[in-house]
VMD Tcl script that builds the backbone (N, CA, C; Angstrom):
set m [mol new atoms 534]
animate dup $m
set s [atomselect $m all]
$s set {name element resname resid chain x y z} {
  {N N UNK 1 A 92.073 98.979 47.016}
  {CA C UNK 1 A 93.169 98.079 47.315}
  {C C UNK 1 A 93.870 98.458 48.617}
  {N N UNK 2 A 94.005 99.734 48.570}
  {CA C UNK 2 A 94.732 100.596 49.870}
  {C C UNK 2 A 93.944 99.925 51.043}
  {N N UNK 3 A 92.607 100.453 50.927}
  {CA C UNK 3 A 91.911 100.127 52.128}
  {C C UNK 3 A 91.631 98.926 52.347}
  {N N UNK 4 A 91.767 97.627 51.466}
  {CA C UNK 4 A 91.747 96.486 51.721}
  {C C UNK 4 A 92.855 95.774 52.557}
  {N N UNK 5 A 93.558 96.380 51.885}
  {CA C UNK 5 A 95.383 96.072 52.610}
  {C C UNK 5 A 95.352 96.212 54.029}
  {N N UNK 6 A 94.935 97.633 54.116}
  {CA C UNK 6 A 94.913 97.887 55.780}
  {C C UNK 6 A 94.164 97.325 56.471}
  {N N UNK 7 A 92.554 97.078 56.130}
  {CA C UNK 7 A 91.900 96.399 56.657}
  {C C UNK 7 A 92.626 94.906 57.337}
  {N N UNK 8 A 93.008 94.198 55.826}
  {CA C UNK 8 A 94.056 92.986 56.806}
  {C C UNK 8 A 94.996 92.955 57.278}
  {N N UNK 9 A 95.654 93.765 57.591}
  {CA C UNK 9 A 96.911 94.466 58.648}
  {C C UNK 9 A 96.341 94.497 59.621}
  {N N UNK 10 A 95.041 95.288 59.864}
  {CA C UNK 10 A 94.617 95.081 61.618}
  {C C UNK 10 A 93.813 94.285 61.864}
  {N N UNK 11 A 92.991 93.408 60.996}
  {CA C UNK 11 A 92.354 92.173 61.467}
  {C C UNK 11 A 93.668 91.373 61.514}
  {N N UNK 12 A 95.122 91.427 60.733}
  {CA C UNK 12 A 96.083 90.172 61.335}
  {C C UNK 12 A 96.781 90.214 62.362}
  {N N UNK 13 A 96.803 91.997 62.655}
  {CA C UNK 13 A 96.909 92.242 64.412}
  {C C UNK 13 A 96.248 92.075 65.299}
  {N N UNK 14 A 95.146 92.256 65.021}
  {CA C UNK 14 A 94.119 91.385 66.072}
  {C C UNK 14 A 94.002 90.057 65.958}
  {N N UNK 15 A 94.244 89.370 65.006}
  {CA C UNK 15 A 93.713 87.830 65.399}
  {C C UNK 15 A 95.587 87.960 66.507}
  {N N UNK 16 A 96.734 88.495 65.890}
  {CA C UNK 16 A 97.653 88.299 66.780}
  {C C UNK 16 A 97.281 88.016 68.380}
  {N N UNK 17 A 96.736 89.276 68.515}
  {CA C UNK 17 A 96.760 90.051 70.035}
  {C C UNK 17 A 95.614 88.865 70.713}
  {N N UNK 18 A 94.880 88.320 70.103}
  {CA C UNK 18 A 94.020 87.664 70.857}
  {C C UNK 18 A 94.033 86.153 70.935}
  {N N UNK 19 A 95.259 85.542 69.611}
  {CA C UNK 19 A 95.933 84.579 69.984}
  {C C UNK 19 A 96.876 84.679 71.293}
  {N N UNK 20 A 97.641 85.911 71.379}
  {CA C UNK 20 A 98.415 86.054 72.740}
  {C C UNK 20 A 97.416 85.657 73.689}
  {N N UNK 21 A 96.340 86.769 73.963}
  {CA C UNK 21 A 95.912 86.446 75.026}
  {C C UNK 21 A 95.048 85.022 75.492}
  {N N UNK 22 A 94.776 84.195 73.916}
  {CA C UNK 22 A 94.460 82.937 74.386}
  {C C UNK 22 A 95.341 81.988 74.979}
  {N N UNK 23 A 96.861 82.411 74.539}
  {CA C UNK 23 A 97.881 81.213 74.787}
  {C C UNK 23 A 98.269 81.949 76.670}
  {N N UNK 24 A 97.923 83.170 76.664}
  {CA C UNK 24 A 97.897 83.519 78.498}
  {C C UNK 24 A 96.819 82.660 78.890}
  {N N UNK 25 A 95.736 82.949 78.284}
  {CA C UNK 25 A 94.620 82.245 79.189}
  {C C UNK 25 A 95.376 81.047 79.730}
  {N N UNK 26 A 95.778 79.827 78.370}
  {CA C UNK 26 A 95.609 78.405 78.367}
  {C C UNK 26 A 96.989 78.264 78.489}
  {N N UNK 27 A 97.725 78.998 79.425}
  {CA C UNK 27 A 99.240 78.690 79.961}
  {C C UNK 27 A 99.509 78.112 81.445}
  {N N UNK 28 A 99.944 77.508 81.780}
  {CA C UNK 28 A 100.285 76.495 83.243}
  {C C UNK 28 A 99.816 77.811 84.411}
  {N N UNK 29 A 100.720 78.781 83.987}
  {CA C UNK 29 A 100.198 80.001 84.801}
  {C C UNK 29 A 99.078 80.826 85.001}
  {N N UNK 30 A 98.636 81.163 83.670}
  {CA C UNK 30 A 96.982 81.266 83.495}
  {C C UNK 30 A 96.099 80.991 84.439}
  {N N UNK 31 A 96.128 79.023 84.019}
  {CA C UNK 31 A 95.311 77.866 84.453}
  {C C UNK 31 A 95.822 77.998 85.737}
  {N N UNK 32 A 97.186 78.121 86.185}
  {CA C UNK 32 A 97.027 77.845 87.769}
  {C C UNK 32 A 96.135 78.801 88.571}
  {N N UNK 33 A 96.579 80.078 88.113}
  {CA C UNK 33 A 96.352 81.179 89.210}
  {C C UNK 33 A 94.597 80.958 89.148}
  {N N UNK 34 A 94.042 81.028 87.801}
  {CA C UNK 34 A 92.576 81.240 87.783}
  {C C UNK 34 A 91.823 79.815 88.172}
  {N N UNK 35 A 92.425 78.684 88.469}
  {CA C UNK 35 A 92.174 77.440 89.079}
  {C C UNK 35 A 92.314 77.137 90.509}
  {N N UNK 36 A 92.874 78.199 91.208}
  {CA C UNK 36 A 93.334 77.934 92.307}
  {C C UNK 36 A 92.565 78.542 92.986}
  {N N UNK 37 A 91.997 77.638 94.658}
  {CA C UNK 37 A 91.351 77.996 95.404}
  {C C UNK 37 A 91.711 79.262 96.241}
  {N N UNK 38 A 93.182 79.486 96.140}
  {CA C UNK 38 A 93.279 80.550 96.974}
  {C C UNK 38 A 94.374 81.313 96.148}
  {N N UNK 39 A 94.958 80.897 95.121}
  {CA C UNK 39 A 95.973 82.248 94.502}
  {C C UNK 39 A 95.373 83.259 93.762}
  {N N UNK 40 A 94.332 83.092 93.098}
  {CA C UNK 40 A 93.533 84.181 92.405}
  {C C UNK 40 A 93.026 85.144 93.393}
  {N N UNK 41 A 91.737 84.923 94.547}
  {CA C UNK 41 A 91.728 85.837 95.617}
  {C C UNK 41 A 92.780 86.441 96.089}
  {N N UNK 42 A 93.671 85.786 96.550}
  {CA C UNK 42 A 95.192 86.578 97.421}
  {C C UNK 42 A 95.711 87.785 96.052}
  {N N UNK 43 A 95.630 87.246 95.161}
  {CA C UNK 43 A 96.171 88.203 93.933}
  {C C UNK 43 A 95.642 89.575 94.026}
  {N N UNK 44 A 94.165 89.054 93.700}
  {CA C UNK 44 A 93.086 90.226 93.459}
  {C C UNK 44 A 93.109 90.815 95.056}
  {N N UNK 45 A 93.577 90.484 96.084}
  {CA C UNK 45 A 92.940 91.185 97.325}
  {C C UNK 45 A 94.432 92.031 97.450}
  {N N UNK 46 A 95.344 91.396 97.062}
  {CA C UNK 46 A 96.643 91.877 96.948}
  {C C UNK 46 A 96.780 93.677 96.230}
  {N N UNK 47 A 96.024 93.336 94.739}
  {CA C UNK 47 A 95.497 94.275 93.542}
  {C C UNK 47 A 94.970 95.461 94.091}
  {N N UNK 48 A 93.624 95.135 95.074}
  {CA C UNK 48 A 92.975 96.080 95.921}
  {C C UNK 48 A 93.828 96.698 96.577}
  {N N UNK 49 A 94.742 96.347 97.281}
  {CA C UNK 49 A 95.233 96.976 98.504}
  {C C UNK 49 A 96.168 97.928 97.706}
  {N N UNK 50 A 96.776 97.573 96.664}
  {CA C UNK 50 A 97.738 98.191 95.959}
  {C C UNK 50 A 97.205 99.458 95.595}
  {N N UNK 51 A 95.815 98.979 95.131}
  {CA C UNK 51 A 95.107 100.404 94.123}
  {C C UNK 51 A 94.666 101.526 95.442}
  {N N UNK 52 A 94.036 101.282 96.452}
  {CA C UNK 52 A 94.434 101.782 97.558}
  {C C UNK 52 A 95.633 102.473 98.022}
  {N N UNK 53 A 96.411 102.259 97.752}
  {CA C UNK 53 A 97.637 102.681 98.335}
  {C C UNK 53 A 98.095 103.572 97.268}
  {N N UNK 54 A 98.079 102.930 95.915}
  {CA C UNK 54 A 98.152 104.032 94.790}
  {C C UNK 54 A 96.891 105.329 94.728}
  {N N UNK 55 A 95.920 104.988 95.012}
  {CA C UNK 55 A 95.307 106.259 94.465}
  {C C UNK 55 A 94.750 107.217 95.572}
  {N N UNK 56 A 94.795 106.185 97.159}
  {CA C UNK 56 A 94.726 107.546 97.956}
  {C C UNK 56 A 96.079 108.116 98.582}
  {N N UNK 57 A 97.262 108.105 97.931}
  {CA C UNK 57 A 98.550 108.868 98.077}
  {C C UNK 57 A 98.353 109.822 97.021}
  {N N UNK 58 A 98.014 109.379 95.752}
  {CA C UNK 58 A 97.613 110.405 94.366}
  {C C UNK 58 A 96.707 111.869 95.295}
  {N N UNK 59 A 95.471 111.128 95.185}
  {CA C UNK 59 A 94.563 111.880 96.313}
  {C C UNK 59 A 95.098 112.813 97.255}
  {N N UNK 60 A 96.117 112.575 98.184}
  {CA C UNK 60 A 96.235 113.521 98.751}
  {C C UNK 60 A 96.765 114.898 98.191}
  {N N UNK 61 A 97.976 114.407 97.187}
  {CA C UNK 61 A 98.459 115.675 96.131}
  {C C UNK 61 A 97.245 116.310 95.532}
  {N N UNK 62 A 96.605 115.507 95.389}
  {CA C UNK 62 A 95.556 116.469 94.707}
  {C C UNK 62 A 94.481 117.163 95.216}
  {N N UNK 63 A 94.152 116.608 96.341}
  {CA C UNK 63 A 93.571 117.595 97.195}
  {C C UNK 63 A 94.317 118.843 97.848}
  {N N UNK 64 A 95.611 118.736 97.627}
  {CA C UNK 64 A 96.410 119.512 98.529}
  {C C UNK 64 A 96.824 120.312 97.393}
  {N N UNK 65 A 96.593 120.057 95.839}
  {CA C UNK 65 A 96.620 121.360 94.706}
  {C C UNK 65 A 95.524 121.602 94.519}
  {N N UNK 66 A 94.301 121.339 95.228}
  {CA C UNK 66 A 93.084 121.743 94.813}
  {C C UNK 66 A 92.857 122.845 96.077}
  {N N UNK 67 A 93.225 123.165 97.313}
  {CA C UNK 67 A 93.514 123.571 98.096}
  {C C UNK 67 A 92.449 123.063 99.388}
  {N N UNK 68 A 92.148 121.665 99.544}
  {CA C UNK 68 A 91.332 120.901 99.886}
  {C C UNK 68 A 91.710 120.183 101.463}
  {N N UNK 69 A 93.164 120.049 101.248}
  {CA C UNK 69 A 93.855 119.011 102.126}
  {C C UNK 69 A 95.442 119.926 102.662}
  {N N UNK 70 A 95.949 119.829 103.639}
  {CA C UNK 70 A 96.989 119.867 103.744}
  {C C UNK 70 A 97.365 121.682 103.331}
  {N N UNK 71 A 96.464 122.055 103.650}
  {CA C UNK 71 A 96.977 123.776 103.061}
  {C C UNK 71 A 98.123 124.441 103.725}
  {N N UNK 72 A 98.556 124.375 104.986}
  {CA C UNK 72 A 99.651 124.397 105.383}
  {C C UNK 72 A 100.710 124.064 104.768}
  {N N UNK 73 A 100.913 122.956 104.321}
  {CA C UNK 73 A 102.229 122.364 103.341}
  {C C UNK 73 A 102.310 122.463 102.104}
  {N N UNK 74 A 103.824 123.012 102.236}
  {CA C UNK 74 A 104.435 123.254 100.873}
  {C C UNK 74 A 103.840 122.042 99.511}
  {N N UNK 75 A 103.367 122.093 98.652}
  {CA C UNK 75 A 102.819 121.529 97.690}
  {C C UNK 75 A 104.455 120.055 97.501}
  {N N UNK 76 A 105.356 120.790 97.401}
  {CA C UNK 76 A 106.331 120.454 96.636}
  {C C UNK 76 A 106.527 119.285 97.618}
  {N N UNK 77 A 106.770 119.697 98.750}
  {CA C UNK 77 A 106.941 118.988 100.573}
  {C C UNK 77 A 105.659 117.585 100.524}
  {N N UNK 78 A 104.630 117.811 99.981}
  {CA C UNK 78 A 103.702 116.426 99.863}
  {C C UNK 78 A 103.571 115.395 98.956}
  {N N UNK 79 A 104.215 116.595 98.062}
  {CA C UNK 79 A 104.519 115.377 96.639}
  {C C UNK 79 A 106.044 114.560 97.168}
  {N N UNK 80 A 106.609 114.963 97.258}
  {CA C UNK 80 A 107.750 114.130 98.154}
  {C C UNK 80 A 107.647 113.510 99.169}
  {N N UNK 81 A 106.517 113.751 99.946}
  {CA C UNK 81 A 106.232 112.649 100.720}
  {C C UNK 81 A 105.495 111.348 100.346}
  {N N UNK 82 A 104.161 111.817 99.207}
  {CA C UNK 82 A 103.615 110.945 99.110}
  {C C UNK 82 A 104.672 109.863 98.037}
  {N N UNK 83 A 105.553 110.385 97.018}
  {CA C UNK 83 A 105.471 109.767 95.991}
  {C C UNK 83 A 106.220 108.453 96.312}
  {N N UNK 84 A 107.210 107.968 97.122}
  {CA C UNK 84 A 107.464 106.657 97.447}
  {C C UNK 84 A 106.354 105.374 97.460}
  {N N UNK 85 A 105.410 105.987 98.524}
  {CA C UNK 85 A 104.208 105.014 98.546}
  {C C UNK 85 A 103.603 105.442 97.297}
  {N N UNK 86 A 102.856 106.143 96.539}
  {CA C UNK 86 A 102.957 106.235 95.270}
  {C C UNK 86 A 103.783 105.114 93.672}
  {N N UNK 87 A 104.950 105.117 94.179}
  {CA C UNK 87 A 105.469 103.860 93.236}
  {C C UNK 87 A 105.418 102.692 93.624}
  {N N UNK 88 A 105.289 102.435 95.086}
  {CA C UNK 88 A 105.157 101.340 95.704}
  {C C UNK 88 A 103.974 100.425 95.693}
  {N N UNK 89 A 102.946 101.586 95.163}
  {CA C UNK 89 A 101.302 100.833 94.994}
  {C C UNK 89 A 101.512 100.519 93.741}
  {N N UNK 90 A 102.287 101.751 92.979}
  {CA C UNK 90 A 101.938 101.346 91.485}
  {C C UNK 90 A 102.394 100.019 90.874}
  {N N UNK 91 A 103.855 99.648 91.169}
  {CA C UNK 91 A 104.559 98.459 90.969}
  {C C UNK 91 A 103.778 97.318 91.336}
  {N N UNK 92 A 103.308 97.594 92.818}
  {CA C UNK 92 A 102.454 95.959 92.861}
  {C C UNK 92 A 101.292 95.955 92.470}
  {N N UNK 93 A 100.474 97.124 92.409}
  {CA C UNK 93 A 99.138 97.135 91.700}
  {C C UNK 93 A 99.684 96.675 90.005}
  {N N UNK 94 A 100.730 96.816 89.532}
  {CA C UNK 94 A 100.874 96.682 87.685}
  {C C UNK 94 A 101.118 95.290 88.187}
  {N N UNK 95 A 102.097 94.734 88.970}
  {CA C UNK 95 A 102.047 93.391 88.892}
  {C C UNK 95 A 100.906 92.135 89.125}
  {N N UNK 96 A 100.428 92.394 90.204}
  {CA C UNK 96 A 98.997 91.659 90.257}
  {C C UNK 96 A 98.228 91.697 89.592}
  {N N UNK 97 A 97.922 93.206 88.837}
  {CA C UNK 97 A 97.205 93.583 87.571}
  {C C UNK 97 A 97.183 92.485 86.531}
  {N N UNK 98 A 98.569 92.269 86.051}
  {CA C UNK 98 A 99.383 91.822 84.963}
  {C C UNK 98 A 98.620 90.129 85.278}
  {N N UNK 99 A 99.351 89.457 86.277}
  {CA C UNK 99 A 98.942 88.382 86.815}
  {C C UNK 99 A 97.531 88.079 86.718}
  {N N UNK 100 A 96.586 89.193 87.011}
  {CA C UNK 100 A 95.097 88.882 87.092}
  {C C UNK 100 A 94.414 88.957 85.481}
  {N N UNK 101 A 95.210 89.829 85.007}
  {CA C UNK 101 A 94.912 89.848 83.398}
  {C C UNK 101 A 95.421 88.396 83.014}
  {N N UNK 102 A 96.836 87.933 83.260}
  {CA C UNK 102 A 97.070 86.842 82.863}
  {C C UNK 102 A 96.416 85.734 83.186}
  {N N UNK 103 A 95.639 85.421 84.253}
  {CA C UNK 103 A 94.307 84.677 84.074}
  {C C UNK 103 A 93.476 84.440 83.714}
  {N N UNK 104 A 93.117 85.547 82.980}
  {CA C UNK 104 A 91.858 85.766 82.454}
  {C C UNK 104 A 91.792 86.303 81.625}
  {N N UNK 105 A 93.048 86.581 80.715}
  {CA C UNK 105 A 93.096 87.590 79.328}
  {C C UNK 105 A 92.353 87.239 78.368}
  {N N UNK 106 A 92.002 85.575 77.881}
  {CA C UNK 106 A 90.893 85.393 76.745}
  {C C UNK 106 A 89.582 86.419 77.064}
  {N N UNK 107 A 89.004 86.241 78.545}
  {CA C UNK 107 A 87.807 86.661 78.196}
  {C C UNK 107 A 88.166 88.246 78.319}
  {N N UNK 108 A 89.216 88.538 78.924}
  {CA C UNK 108 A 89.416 89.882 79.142}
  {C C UNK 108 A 89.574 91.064 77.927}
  {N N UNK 109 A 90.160 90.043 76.768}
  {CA C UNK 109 A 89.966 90.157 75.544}
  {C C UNK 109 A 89.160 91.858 75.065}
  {N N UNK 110 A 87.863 90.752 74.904}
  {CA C UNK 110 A 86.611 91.398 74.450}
  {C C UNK 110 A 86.282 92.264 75.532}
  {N N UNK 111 A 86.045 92.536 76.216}
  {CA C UNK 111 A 85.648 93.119 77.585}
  {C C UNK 111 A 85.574 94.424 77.334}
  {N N UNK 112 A 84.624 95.070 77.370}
  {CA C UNK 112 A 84.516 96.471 77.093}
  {C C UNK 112 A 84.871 96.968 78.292}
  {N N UNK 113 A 84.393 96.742 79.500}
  {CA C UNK 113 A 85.035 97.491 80.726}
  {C C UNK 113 A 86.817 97.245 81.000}
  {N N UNK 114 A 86.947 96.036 80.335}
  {CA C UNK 114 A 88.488 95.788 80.555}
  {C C UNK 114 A 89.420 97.039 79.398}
  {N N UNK 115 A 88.602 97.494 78.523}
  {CA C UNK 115 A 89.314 98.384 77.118}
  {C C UNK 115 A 88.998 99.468 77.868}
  {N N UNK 116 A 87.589 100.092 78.590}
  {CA C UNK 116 A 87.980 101.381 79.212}
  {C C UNK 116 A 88.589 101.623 79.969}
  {N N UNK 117 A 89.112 100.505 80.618}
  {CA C UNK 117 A 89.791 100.733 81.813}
  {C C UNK 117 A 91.464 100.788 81.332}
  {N N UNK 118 A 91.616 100.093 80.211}
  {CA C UNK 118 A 92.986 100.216 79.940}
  {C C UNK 118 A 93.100 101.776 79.194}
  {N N UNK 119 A 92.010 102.366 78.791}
  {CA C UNK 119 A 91.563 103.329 78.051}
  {C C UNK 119 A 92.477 104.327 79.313}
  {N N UNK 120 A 91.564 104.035 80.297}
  {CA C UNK 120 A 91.477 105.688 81.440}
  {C C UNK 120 A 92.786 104.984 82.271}
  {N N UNK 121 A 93.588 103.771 81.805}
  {CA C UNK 121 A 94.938 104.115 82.047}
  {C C UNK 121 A 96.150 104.676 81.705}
  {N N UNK 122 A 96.002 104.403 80.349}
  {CA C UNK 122 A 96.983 105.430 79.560}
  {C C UNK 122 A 96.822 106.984 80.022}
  {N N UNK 123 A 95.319 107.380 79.549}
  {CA C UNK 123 A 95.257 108.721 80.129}
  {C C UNK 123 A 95.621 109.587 81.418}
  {N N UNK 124 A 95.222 108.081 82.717}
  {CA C UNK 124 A 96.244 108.612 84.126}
  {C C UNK 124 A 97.321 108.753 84.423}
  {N N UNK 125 A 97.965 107.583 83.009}
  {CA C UNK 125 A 99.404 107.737 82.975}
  {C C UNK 125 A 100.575 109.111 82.688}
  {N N UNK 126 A 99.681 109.750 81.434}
  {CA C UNK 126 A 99.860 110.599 80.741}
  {C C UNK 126 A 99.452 111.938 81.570}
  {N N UNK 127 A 98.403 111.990 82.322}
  {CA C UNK 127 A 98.487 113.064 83.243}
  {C C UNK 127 A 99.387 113.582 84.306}
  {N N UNK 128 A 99.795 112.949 84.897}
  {CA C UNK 128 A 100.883 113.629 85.690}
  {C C UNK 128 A 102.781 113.595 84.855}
  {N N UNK 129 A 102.696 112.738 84.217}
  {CA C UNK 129 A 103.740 113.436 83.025}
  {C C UNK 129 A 103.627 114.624 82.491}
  {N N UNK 130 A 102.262 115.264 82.383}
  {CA C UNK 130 A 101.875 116.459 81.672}
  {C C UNK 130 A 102.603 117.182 82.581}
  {N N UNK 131 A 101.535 117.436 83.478}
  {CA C UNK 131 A 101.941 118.274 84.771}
  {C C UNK 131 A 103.167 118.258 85.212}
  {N N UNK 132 A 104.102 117.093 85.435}
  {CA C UNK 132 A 105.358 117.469 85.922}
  {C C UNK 132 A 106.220 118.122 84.688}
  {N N UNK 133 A 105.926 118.154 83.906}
  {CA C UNK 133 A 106.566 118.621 82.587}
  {C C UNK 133 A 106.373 119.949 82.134}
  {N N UNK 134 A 105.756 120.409 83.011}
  {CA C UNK 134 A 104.637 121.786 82.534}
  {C C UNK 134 A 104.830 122.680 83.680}
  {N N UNK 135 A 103.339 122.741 84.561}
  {CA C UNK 135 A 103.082 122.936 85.295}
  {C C UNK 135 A 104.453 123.147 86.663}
  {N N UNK 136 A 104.248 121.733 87.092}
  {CA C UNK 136 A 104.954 121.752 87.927}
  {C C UNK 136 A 106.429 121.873 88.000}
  {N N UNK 137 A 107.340 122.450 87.038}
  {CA C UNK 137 A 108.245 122.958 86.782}
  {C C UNK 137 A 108.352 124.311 87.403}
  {N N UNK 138 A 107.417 125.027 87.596}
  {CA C UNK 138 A 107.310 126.287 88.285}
  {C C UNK 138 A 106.844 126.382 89.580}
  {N N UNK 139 A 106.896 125.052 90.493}
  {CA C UNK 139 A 106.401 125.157 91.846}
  {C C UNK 139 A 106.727 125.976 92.368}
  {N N UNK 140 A 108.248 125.704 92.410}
  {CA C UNK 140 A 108.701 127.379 93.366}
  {C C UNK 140 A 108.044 128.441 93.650}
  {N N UNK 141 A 107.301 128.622 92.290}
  {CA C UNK 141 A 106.392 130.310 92.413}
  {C C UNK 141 A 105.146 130.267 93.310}
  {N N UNK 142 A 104.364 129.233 93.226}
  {CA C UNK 142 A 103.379 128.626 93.946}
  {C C UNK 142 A 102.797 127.512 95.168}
  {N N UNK 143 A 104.412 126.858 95.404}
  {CA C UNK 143 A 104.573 126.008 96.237}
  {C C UNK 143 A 103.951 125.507 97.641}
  {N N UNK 144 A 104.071 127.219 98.467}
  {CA C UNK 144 A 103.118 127.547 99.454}
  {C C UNK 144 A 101.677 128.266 99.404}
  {N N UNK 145 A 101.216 128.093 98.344}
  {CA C UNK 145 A 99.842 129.225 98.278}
  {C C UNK 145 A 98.660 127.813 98.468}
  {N N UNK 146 A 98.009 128.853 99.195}
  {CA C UNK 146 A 96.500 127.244 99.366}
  {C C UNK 146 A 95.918 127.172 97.937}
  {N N UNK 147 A 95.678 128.562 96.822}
  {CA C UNK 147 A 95.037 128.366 95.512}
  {C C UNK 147 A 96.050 128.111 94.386}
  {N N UNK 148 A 96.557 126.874 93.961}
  {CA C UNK 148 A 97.401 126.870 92.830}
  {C C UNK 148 A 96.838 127.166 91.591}
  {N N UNK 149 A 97.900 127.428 90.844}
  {CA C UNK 149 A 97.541 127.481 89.176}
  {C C UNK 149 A 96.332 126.489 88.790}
  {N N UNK 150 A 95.670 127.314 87.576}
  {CA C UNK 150 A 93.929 126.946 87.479}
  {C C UNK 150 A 95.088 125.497 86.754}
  {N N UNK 151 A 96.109 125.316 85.905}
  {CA C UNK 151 A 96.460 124.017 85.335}
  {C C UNK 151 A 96.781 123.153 86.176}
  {N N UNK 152 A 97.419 123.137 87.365}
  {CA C UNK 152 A 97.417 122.437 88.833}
  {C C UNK 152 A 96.094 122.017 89.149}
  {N N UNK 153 A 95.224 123.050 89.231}
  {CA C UNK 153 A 94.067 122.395 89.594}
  {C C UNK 153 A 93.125 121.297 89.200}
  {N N UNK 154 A 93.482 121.316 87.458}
  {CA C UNK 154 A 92.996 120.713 86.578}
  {C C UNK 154 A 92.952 119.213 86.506}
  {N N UNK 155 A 94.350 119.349 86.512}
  {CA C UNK 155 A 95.321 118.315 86.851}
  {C C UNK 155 A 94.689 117.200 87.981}
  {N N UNK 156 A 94.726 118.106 89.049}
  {CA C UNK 156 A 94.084 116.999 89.727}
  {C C UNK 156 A 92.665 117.029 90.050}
  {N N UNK 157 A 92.190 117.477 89.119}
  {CA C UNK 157 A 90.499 117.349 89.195}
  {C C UNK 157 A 90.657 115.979 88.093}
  {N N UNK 158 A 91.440 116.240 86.630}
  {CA C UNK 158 A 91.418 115.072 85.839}
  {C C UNK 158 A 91.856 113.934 86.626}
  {N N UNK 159 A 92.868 113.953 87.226}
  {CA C UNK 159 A 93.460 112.535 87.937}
  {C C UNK 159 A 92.471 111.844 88.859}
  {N N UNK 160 A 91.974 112.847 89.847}
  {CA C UNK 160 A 90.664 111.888 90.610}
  {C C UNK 160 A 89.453 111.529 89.494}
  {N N UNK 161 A 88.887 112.524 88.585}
  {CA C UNK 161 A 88.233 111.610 88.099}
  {C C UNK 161 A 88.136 110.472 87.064}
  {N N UNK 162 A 89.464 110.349 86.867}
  {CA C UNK 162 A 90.150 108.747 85.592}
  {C C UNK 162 A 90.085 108.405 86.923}
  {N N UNK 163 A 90.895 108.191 87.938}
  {CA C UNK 163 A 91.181 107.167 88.756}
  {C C UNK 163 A 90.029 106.310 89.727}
  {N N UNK 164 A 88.029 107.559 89.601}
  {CA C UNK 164 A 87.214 106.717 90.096}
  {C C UNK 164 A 86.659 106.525 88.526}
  {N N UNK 165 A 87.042 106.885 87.793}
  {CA C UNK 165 A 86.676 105.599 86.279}
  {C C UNK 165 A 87.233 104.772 86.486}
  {N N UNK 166 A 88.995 104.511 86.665}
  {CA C UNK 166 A 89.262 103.448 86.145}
  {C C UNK 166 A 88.952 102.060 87.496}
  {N N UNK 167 A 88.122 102.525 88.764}
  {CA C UNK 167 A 87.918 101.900 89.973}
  {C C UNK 167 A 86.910 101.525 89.370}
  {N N UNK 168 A 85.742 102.082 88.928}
  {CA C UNK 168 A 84.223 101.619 88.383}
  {C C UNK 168 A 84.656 100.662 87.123}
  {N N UNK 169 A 85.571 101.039 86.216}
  {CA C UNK 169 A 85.359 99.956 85.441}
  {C C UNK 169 A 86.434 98.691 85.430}
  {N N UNK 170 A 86.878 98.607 86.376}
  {CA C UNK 170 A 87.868 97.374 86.969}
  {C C UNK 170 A 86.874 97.096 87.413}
  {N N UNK 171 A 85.751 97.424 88.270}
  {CA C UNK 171 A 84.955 96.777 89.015}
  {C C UNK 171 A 83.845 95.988 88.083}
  {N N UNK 172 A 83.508 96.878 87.065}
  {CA C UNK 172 A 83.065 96.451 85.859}
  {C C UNK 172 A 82.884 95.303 85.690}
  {N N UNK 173 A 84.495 94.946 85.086}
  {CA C UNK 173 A 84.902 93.788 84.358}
  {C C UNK 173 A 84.215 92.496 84.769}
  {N N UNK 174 A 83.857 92.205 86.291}
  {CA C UNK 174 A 83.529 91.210 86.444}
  {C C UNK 174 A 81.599 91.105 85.815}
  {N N UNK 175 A 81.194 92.177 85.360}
  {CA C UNK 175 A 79.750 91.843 84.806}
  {C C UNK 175 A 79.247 91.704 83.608}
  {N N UNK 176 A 80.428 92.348 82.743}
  {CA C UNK 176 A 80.955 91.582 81.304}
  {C C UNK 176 A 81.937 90.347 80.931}
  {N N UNK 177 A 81.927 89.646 81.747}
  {CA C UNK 177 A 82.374 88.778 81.517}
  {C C UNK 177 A 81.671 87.106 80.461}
  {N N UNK 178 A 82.606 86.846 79.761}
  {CA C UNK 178 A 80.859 86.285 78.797}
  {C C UNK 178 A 81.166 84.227 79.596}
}
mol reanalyze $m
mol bondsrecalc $m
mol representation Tube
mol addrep $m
């Protein structure tokens, strides 16, 4: 009975979640953007430039805790430089994101590259929360050294490689598409 119960608790959350995303698909906004000769491209070229801007500012911090980039500068000194452009990609990369999902959320639905990719976003999300929570609480001690802490390093060995997952399977999406 238990397990029956639950069973229809998340099949009635899922038929939810995928009624949402049908009533995105088949919304004025949906239909416009993914109907339109030129707002869907401008979106998505928009998307690109964003993810660009977000992940080679990431990139440089992390080459520069991997002791790769920038060994001269204070660790602490690049993360403060980069992180403006850093929120600045992220905001318009989530918005165009959002927008481009909202075009296309029925089929985006099912989409296995669209679930890993939301997959290896949570996880990029969750990585540098780690680290600033952790780790990088103790820059001071390590700030100027070219070899940081092996968990610094980690850090951004994990972040570059979610961030060329989550590039491969955004890119994905368009070959599962049904």
């Amino acid at each position: 009975m238990v397990v029956r119960t639950t069973l229809q608790l998340r099949n009635r959350g899922h038929n939810l979640l995928q009624q949402f995303c049908q009533w995105l698909f088949d919304s004025g906004i949906g239909t416009g953007i993914r109907e339109s000769i030129w707002v869907f491209p401008i979106i998505e070229t928009v998307h690109v430039l964003a993810i660009a801007l977000l992940v080679g500012t990431v990139a440089i911090l992390d080459l520069r805790l991997l002791g790769l980039a920038l060994k001269g500068e204070p660790v602490s000194r690049v993360a403060g430089g980069v992180l403006p452009l850093t929120w600045t990609g992220f905001a318009v990369m989530f918005v165009s994101g959002f927008l481009l999902f909202w075009s296309e959320a029925a089929k985006s639905y099912a989409n296995p590259a669209f679930r890993i990719k939301l997959l290896l976003l949570l996880l990029v999300g969750l990585n540098p929360l780690i680290f600033h929570f952790t780790v990088y609480r103790t820059v001071g001690h390590w700030n100027e050294r070219i070899v940081t802490p092996l968990r610094a390093r980690s850090a951004a060995v994990f972040s570059l490689t979610l961030w060329c997952g989550i590039i491969c399977a955004g890119r994905a999406i368009a070959y599962f598409q049904k």
